[in-house]
Each structure stands twice: as C-alpha cells, then as structure tokens.
C-alpha positions in Angstrom: 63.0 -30.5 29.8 64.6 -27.1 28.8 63.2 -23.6 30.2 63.6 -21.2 28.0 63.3 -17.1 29.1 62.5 -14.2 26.7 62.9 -10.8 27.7 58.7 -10.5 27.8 59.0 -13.4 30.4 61.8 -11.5 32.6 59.5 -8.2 32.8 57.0 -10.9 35.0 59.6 -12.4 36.8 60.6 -8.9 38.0 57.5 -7.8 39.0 56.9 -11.3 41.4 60.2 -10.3 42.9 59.4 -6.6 43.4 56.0 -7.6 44.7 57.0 -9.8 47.2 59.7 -7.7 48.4 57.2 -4.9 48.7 55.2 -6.9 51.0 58.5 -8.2 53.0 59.9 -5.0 53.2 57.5 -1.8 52.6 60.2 0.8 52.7 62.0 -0.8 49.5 59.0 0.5 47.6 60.5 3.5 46.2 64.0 1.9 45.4 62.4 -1.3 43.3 60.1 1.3 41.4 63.0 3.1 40.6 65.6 0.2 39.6 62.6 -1.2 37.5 62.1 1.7 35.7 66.2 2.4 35.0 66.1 -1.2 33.7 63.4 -1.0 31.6 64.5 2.2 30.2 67.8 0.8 29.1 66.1 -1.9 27.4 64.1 0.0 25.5 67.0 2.4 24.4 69.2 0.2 23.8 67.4 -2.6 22.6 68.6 -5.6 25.0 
C-alpha cells in the first residue's frame, strides 16, 4: 500500500500541525500564521 501526497494534501497536513501546536503552545500563534503564509506565498509564486 503506497501513500501518495499532493501539494492540496500538504496544505491539510499543515494546518493539523499548526492547530495542534496552537493548542500545545498558544504563544506560537503568531509565528505558525506567519511561516504558513511565507510558504504558501512561495508556492503560489513560484509554482512548487
């Protein structure tokens, strides 16, 4: 049995993460929203 993960799937993967960090450890709020949105960013410049 092979997994296979698009770049659609990763965006949900992330969020889990975030969100569960977020709960873990509140104060790593701002830095998660704003590593998320440099990510996605770069994605959608540069097409990755």
């Amino acid at each position: 049995m092979t997994i296979t993960i698009s770049p659609a799937d990763l965006n949900y993967i992330l969020a889990i993460l975030a969100g569960v960090l977020i709960f873990i450890v509140p104060k790593l709020l701002n830095y998660i929203v704003a590593i998320y949105l440099i990510v996605i960013g770069l994605i959608g410049l540069f097409g990755l």
